[in-house]
N, C-alpha and C positions, 0 to 999 in steps of 0.2 A: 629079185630086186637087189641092189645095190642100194646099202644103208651104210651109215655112219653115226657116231653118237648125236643124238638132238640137243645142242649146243646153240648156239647164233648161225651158225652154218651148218646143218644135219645131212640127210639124203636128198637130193633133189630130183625130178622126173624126167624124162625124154619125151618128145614129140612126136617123134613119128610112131604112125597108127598101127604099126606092129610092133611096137611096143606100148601100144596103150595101156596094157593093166600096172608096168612099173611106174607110168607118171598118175595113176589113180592113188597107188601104192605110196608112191612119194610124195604126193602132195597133201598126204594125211598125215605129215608131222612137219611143225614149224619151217625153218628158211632150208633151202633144199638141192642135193648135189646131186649130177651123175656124168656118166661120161657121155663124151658125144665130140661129134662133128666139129673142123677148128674151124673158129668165125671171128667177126670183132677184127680186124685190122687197126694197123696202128699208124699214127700221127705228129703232128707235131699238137701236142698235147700240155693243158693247164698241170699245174702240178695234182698229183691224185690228189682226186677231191672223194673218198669215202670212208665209212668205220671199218672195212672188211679185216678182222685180222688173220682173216682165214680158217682157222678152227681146226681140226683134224684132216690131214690129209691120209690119202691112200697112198703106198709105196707107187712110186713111176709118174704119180701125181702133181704138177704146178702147184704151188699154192695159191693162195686167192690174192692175196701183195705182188703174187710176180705178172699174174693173168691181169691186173688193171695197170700194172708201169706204162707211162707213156701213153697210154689209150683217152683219146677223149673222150669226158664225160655228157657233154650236152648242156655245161654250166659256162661256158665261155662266152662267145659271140651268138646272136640272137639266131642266129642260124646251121650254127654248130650241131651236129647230130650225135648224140652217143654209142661210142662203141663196145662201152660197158655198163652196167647196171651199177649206180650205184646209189647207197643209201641219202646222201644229200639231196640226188635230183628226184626217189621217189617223196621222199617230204616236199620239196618243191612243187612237186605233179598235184599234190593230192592238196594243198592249201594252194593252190590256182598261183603259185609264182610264177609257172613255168604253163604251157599251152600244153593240152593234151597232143594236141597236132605235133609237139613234137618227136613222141612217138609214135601216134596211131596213124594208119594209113584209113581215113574215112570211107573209101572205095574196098574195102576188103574186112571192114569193121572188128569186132572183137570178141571170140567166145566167151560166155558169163558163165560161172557154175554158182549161183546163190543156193545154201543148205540151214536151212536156220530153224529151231524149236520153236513150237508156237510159247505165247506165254502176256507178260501183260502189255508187251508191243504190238502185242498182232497175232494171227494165224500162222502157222509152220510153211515154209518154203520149202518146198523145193524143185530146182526146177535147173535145165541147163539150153543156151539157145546160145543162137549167131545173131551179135546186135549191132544194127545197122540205123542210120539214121538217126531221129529221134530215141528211137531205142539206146543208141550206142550212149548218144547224150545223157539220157538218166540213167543207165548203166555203170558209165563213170564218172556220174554226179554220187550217185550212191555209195560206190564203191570208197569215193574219196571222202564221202560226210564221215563215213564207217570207219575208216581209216586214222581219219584225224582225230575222232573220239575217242579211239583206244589209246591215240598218241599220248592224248591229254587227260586219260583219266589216270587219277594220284595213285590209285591203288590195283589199277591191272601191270605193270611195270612193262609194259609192251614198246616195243621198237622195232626200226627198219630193221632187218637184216638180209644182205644179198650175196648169191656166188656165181661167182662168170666160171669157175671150173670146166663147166658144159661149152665154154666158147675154144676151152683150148686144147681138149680131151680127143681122141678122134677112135669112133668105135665103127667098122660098116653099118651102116642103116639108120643110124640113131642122127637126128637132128641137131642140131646147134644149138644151145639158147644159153639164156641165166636165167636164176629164180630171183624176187624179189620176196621179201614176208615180214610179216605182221603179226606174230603170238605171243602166247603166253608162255613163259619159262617153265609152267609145270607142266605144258602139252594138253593143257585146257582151252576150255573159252574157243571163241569164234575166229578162225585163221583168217588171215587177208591173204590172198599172194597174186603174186602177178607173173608171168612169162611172157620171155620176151625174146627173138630172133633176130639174128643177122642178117640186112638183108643190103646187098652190094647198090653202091651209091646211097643208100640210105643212113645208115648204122642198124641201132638196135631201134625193133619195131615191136610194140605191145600185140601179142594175139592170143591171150586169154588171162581172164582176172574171176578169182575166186574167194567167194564168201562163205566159210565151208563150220560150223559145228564140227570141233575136234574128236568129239566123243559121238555123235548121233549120224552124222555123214553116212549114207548107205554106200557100200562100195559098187553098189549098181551105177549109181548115180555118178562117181566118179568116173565110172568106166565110160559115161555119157560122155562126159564131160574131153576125156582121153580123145575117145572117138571124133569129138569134134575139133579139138586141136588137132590130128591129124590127119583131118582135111582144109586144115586155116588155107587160105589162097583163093577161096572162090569170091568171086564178086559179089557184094552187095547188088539188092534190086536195083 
């Protein structure tokens, strides 16, 4: 696996399902890099609209300022599709300013990995599927109540943090994406993250979102979760 210090920007995973165990790997700590496949095309684009300061790069590396210049975000025109991930539109996604439709393709739905301790919320999760339908809907109804609560609670200091690196990195085999995330600065508590792909005429397209216990997460379970991201493409029933 390919790590980086856990920062706002740390290691982030690959998609494709031979490399499944490095995005099991990577998506076990905060917002998250790796190389891959170049994707994201660029446009006549709003000025960058995200916090990315990029964080530590790796030598031969773009940083994360250079991979969103010019690139649209998905915040401009109602129809505007984003070519990069960035921290302003997933605040926007996840307090309903913004349409999920704008990234999700509902014909191809969304891999969920929820992992969570039981305690006095509820009974322990865990569990990983392909949600479609009604599913897909409380998938990321939940995803985004989860999301916003951490935004907003005084004392977990949690924020967006995203890295398109993976859009402009190009390894054989490895997938294209960015990471979005949701943690804690001590690498505790409950990660949120999102991945998301290139996908022509489209932009950037959500195909899996994770509610993962930083400390109890089984890495079986992650490895489910790998598995299913890299087979994202199949049609909903």
């Amino acid at each position: 696996m390919t790590s980086r210090p856990a920062a706002a920007s740390a290691a982030v995973s690959v998609l494709a399902a031979a490399l499944a165990a490095t995005l099991a790997a990577a998506l076990a700590g905060g917002c998250k890099r790796s190389s891959s496949g170049a994707g994201g095309g660029s446009g006549s684009a709003e000025p960058l609209a995200g916090d990315g300061d990029g964080g530590p790069v790796a030598d031969g590396e773009p940083d994360e300022a250079t991979v969103r210049a010019g690139k649209r975000t998905g915040l401009g025109a109602p129809d505007e599709r984003p070519e990069v991930a960035t921290e302003p539109l997933v605040r926007a996604l996840v307090r309903g300013e913004v349409p999920w439709s704008k990234v999700v393709d509902p014909g191809r739905g969304v891999i969920e990995l929820r992992s969570l301790p039981g305690g006095d919320d509820g009974p322990a999760v865990t569990e990983v599927g392909h949600r479609c339908g009604a599913a897909l809907d409380r998938a990321l109804a939940g995803f985004a109540a989860g999301v916003t609560a951490a935004l907003d609670a005084p004392g977990l200091l949690q924020d967006v943090a995203c890295d398109n690196v993976g859009l402009a990195v190009t390894i054989a085999g490895v997938a294209s994406h960015a990471v979005c995330s949701v943690s804690s600065p001590a690498g505790d508590g409950v990660e949120h993250d999102l991945v998301l792909v290139p996908e022509p005429g489209r932009g950037l397209v959500l195909v899996g979102v994770s509610v993962a216990d930083a400390l109890t997460t089984a890495e079986e379970l992650r490895d489910r979760f790998d598995e299913e991201l890299g087979r994202y493409g199949r049609r909903c029933p």
